[in-house]
Backbone as JSON, one array per atom type, in Angstrom:
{
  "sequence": "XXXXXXXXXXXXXXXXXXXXXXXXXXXXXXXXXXXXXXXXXXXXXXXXXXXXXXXXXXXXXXXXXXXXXXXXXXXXXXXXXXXXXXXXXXXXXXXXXXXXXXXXXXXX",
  "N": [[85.66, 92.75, 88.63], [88.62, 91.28, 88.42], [89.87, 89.43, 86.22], [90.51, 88.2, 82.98], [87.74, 86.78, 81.85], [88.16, 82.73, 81.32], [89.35, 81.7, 78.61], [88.52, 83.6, 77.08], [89.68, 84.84, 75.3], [90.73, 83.99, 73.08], [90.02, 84.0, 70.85], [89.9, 85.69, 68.89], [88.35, 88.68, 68.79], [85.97, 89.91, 70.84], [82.58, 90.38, 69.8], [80.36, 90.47, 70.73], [77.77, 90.57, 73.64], [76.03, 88.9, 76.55], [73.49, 88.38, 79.2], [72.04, 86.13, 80.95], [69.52, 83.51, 82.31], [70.84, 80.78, 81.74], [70.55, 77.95, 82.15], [68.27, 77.58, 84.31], [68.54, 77.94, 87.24], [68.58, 80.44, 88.61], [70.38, 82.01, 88.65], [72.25, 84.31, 87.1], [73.8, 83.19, 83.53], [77.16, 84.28, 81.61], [76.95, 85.28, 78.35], [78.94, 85.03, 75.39], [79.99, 86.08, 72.22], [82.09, 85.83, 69.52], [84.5, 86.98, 66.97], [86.1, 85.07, 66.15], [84.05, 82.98, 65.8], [82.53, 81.86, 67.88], [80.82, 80.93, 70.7], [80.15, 81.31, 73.92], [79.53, 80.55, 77.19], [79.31, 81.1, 80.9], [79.38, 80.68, 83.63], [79.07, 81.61, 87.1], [81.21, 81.16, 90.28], [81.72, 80.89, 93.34], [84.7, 80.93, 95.68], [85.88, 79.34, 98.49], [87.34, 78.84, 101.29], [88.03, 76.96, 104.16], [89.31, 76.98, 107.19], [90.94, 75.86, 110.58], [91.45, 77.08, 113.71], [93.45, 77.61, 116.36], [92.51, 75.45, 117.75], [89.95, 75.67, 117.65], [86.81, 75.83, 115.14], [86.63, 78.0, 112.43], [85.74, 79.68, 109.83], [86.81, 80.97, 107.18], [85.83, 82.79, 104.47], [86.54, 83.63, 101.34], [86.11, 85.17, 99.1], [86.5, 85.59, 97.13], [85.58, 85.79, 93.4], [84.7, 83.1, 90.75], [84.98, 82.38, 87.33], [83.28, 79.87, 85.41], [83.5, 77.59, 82.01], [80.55, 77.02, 81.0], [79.59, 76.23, 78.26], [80.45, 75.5, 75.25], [80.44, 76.89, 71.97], [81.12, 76.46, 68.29], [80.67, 78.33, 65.41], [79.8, 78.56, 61.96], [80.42, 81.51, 60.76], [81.15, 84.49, 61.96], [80.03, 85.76, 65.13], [77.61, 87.94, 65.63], [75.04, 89.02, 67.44], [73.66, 88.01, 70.63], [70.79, 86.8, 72.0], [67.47, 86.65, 73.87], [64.52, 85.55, 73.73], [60.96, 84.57, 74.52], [60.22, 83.28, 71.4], [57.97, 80.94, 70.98], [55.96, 80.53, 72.59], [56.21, 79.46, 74.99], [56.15, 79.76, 77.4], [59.33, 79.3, 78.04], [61.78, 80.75, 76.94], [63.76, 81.21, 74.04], [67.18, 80.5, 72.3], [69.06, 83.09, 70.8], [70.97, 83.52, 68.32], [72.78, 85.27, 66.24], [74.75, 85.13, 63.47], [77.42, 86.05, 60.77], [75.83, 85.7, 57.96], [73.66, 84.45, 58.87], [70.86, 83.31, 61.02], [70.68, 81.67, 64.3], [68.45, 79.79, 66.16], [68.03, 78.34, 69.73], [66.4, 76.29, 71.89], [66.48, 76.56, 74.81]],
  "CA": [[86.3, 91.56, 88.14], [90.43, 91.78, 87.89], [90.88, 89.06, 85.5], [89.32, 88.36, 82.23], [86.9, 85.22, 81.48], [89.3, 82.01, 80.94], [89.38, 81.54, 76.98], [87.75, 84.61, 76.16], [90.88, 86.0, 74.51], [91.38, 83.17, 72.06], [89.35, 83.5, 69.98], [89.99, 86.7, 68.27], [87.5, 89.85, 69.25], [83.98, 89.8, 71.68], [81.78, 90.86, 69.48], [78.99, 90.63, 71.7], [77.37, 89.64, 74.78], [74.27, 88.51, 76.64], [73.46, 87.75, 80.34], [70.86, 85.56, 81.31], [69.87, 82.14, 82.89], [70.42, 79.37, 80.67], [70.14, 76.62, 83.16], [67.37, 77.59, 85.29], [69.51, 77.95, 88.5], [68.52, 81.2, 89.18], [71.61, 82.53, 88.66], [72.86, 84.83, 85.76], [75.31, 83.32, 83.06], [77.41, 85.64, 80.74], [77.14, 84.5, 77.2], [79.84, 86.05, 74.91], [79.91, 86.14, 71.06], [83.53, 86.38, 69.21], [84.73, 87.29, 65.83], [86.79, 83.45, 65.74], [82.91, 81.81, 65.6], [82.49, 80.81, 69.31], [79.57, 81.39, 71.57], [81.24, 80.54, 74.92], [78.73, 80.61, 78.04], [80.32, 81.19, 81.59], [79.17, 80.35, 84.75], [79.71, 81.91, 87.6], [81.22, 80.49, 91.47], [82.48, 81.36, 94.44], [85.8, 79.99, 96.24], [85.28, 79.13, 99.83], [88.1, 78.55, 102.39], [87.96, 76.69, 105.81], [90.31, 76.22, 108.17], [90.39, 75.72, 112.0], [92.63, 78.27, 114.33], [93.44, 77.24, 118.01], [91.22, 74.48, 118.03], [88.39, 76.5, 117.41], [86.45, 76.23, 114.14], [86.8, 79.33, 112.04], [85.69, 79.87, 108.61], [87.33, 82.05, 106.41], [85.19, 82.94, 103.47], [87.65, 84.85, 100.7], [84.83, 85.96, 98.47], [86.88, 85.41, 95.37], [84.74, 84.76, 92.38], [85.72, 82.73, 89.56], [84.0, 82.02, 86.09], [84.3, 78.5, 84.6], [83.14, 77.81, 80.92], [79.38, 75.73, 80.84], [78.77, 75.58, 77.42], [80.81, 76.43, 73.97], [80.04, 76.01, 70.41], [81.87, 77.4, 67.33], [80.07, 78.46, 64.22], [80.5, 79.02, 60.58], [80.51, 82.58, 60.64], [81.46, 85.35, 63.2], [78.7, 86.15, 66.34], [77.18, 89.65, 65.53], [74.59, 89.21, 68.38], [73.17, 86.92, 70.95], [69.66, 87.45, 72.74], [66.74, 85.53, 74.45], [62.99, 85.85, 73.55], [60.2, 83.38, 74.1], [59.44, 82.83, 70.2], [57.07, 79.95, 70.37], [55.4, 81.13, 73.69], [56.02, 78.15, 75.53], [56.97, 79.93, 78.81], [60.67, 79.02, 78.01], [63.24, 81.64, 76.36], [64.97, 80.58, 72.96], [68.54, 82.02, 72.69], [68.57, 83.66, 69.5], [72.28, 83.85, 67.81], [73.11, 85.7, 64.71], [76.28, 85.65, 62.66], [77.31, 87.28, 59.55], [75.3, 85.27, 57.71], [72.35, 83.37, 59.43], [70.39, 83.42, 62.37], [70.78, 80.13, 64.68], [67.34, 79.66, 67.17], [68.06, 77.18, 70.23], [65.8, 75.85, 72.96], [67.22, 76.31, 76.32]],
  "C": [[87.71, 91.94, 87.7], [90.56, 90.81, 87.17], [90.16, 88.59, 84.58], [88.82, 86.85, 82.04], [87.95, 84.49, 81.1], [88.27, 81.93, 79.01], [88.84, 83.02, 76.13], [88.29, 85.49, 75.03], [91.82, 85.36, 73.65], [91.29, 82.77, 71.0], [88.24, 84.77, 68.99], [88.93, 87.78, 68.92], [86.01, 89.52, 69.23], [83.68, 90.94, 70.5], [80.36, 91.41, 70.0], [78.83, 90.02, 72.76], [76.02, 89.84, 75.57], [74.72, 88.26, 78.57], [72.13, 87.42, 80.11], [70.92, 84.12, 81.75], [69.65, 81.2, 82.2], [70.15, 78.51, 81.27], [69.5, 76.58, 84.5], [68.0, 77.41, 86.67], [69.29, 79.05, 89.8], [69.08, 82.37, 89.39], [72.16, 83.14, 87.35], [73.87, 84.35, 85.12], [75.77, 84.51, 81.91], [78.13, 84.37, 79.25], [78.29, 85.35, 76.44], [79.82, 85.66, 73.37], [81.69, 86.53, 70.42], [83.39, 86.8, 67.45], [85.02, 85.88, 65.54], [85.49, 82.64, 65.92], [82.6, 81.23, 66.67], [81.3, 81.76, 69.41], [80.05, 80.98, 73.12], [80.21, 81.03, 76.48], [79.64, 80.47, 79.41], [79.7, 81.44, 82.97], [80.05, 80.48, 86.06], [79.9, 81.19, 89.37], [81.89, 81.03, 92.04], [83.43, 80.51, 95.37], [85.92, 80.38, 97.71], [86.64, 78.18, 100.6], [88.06, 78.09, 103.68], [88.91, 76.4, 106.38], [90.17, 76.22, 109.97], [91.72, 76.45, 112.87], [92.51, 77.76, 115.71], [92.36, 76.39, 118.55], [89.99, 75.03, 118.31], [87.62, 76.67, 116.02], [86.46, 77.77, 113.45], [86.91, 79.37, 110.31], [86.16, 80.92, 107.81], [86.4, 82.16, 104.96], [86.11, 84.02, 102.25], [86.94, 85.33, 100.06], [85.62, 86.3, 97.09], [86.18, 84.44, 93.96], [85.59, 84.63, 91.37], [84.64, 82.39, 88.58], [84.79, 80.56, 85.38], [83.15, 78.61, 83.15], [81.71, 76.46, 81.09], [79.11, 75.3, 79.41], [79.6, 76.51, 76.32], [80.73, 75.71, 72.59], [80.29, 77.07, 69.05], [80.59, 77.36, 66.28], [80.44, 78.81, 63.16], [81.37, 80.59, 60.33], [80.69, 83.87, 62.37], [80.12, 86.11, 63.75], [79.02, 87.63, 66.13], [76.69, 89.79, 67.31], [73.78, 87.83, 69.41], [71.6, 87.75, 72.13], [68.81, 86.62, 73.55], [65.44, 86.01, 74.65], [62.37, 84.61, 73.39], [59.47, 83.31, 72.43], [58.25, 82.27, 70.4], [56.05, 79.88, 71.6], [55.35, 80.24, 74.15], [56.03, 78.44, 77.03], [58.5, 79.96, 79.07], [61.33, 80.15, 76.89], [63.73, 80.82, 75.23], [66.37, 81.71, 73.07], [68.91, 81.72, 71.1], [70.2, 84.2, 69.0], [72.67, 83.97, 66.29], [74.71, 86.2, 64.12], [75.76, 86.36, 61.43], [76.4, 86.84, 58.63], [74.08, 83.98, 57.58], [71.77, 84.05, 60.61], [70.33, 82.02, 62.91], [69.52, 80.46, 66.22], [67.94, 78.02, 68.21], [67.3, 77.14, 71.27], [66.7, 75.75, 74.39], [66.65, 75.72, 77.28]]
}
């Protein structure tokens, strides 16, 4: 990756970070934890080029990935750690986020 997550550098120093699939997709996102109280989730895609050359179809595929932001949410206190354990054994993952002072449990 040459360029860093959009916002990730606004919001004072990653404290931490997590991968995993929050939105059942299949697909790994990268959660991130800051010092400035964010939790900032980041979903990743791929940028896909077509064009047509001598009247001949011809796909160009550039294979440049990009990360856009799915899901952010500030908190009182600055993100120590973020994790993901089924607590309540439902089959489903909680994602388990602890600042300096709390722990915050959410249902994904």
């Amino acid at each position: 990756m040459s360029k860093p997550l959009p916002l990730s550098g606004n919001f004072d120093s990653v404290l931490c970070s997590h991968v995993m699939d929050v939105d059942w997709d299949g697909e790994k996102e990268i959660l991130i934890g800051t010092y400035g109280r964010q939790v900032i989730i980041y979903k990743q895609g791929m940028f896909v080029q077509a064009y047509y050359r001598h009247a001949h179809p011809f796909l160009k595929v550039t294979g440049t990935q990009f990360y856009t932001i799915l899901w952010k949410r500030q908190f009182a206190y600055p993100i120590y750690r973020i994790v993901h354990l089924d607590l309540n054994r439902d089959g489903l993952d909680e994602l388990i986020v602890t600042t300096m002072y709390g722990v915050h449990i959410f249902q994904v």
